[in-house]
N, C-alpha and C positions, 0 to 999 in steps of 0.2 A: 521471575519476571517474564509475563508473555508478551511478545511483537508481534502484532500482525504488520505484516508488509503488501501494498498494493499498488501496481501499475495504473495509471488513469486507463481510462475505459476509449475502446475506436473515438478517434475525432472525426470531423466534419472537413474535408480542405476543398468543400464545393465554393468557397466565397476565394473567389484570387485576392483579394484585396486584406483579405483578415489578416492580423501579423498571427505569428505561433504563437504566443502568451494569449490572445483574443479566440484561439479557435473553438470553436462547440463541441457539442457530441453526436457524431451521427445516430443515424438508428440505433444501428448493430450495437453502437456503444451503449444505446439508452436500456437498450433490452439485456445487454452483458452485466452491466452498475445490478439492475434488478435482480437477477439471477444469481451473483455473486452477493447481495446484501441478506438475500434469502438463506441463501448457504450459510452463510456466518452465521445468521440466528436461529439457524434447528439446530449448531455443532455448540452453541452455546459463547463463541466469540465475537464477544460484545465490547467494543474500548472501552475503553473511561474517558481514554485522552487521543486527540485526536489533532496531526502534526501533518497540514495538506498544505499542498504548493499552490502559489496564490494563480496558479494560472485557469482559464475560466474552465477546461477538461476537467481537472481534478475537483474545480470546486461542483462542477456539475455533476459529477462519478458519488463525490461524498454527500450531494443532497439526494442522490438516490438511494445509495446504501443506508443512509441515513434513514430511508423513511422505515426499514427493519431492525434498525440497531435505537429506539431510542434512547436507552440508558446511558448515554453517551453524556458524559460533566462535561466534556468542554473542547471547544475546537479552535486551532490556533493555524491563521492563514500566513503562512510562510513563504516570502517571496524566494528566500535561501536557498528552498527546496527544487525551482524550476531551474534545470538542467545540473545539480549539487552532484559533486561527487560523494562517493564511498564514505568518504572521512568526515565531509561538511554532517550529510544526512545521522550520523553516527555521534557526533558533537549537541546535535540537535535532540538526537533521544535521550541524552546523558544530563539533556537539562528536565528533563520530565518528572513531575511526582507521581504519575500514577501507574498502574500497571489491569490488564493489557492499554497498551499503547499502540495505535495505527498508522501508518505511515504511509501517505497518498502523495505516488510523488512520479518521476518521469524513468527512461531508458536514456542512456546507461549506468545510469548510477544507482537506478532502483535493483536493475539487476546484478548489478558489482557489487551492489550494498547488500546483498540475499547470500549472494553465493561466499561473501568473506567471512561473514557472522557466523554460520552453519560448521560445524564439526566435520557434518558430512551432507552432503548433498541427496536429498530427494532421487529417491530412484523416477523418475517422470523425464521424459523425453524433451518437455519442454521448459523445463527448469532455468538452463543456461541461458534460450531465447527472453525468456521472462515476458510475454506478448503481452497485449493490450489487457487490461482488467487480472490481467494474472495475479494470483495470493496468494502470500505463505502464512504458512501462523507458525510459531515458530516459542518455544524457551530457553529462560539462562539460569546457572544454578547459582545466581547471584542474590544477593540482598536490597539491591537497586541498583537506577540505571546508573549512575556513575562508574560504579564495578563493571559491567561487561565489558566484555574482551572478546578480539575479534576470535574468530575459531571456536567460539563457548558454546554456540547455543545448538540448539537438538530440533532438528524441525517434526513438528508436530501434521503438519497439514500443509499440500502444495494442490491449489485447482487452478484452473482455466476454463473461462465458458463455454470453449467446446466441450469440455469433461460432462458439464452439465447437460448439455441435449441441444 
């Protein structure tokens, strides 16, 4: 079973007045989502199924990366996911049919939810931080999602858009 895991992309906190579930994407973000959607589809990580937090970052991070990935069966906007812990986000992959499954969702939990699944952590500097737009792809040597278990999985691939240029 493959995961990719992804951090929402820089927001926008130039409007005082936007609540955090409302806020955008700034540039940097817009140009991070692209570069990061890019990357997934030369290495060949394409979801099926796609498990984003219904807040307006993520859904604007996923319609960018979206516009490189589009084999993508099916997207399900999940309020769960904005600010979910470890356990919620992990509850939520465990109701999935498909495989790879992606995961667009916020700090701390996106990064708590990275580093507990992992056997072993990414040698990358910025692993732990898990920054804006940051991604893992990552497997489990399970039969589906039901079966995994924390500590299972083997990461395959950890970037961040500065990696890219």
């Amino acid at each position: 079973m493959r995961l990719i895991v992804v951090r929402h992309a820089k927001s926008d906190w130039s409007n005082p007045v936007a609540g955090d579930h409302d806020r955008a994407l700034a540039r940097r973000g817009i140009k991070a989502s692209a570069l990061i959607g890019a990357w997934l589809a030369e290495r060949g990580y394409c979801p099926r199924e796609v498990l984003c937090s219904s807040a307006r970052r993520t859904r604007e991070t996923w319609a960018l990366l979206q516009e490189h990935l589009p084999e993508t069966d099916s997207v399900e906007y999940e309020r769960a996911l904005y600010g979910a812990s470890h356990d919620t986000i992990l509850n939520l992959v465990r109701l999935s049919a498909n495989s790879p499954v992606l995961v667009l969702g916020h700090n701390p939990g996106i990064a708590m939810f990275s580093a507990v699944m992992l056997r072993r952590a990414p040698e990358h500097a910025r692993f732990y931080r898990f920054p804006t737009c940051a991604t893992m792809v990552c497997e489990f040597p399970s039969p589906n999602w039901q079966s995994i278990r924390l500590g299972s999985g083997t990461c395959l691939d950890f970037v961040v858009p500065r990696d890219l240029g």
